[in-house]
C-alpha positions in Angstrom: 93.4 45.3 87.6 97.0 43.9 87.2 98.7 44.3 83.8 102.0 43.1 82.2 104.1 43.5 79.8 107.6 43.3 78.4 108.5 46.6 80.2 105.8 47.4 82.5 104.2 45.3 85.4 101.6 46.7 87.4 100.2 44.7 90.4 98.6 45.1 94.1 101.1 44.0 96.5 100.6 44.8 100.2 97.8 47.1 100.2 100.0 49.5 97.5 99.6 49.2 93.4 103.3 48.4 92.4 104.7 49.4 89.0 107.5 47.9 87.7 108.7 50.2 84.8 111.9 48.6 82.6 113.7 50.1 79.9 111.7 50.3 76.5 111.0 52.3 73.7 109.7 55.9 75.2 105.8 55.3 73.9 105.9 51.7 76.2 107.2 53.7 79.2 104.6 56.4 79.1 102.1 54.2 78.6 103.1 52.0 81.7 103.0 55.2 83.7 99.4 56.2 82.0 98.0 52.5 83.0 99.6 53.2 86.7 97.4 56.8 86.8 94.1 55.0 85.2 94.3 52.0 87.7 94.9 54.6 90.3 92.1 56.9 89.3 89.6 54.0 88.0 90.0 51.4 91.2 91.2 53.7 93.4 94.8 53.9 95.4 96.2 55.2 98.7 99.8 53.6 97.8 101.6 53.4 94.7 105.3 52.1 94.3 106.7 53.1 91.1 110.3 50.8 90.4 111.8 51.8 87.6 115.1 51.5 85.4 116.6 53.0 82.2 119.5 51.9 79.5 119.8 54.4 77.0 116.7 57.4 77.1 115.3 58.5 80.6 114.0 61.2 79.9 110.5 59.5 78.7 110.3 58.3 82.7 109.1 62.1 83.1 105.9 61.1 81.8 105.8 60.2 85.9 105.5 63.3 86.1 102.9 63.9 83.7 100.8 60.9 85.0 100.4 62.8 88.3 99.3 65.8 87.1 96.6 63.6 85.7 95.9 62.1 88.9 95.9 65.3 90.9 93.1 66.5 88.4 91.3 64.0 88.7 91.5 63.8 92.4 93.3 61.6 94.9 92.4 59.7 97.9 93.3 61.5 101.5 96.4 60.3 102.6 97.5 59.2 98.9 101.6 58.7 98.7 103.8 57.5 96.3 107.4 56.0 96.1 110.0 55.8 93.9 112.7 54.1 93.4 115.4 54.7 90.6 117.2 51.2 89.9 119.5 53.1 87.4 121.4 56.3 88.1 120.3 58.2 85.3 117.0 57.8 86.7 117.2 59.8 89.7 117.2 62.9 88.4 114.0 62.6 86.7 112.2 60.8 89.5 113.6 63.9 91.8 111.6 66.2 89.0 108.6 64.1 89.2 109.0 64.4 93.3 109.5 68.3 93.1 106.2 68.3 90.5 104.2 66.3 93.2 104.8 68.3 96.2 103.8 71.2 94.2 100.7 69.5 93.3 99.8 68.2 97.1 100.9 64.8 96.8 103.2 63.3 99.2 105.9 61.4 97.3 109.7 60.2 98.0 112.1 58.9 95.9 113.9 56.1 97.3 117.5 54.1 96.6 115.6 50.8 98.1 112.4 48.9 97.2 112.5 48.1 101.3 112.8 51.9 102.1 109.9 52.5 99.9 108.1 49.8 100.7 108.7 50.8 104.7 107.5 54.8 104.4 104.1 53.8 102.1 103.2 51.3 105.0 103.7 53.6 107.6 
């Protein structure tokens, strides 16, 4: 089920749930990445493209992180992958932690600089 908001849009493009995550107050941004693991776990996802950007506080963009823990509990489809991509600098080091987490987890996930990168390695 597609959702939107102010700073989160989640939507099924392509065969992959996209999540567009912008900057907002740290509860908004770890609810957009809660609503990303509940679609995923509820509807059920092979793909996920998280896009997300950051003014002032990145650190709540961890709570990627956090959100796949959840999923990994909960249990993922075979072949599950998820990409990132940091629009903002000061996002890439948490993304990387959140990539770090996931492999630790079994989940295959890249961060990417592009959208078309991304977009290129979850369809392949």
């Amino acid at each position: 089920m597609p959702s939107s908001s102010n700073s989160c849009t989640i939507d099924r493009t392509d065969g992959a749930l996209r999540a567009q995550v912008r900057p907002a107050l740290p509860d908004e941004v770890q609810q957009c990445y809660r609503a990303v693991a509940n679609e995923c776990v509820t509807h059920g996802c092979k793909r996920v493209l998280i896009v997300g950007s950051s003014k002032i506080d990145a650190f709540s963009h961890l709570a990627l992180r956090d959100a796949l823990r959840a999923m990994a509990l909960a249990g993922l489809p075979a072949g599950f992958r998820l990409a990132a991509v940091a629009q903002t600098a000061n996002l890439i080091a948490i993304y990387d932690a959140a990539i770090v987490e996931a492999g630790r987890l079994g989940i295959e996930a890249r961060r990417f600089l592009t959208e078309e990168d991304a977009a290129r390695w979850l369809g392949a």
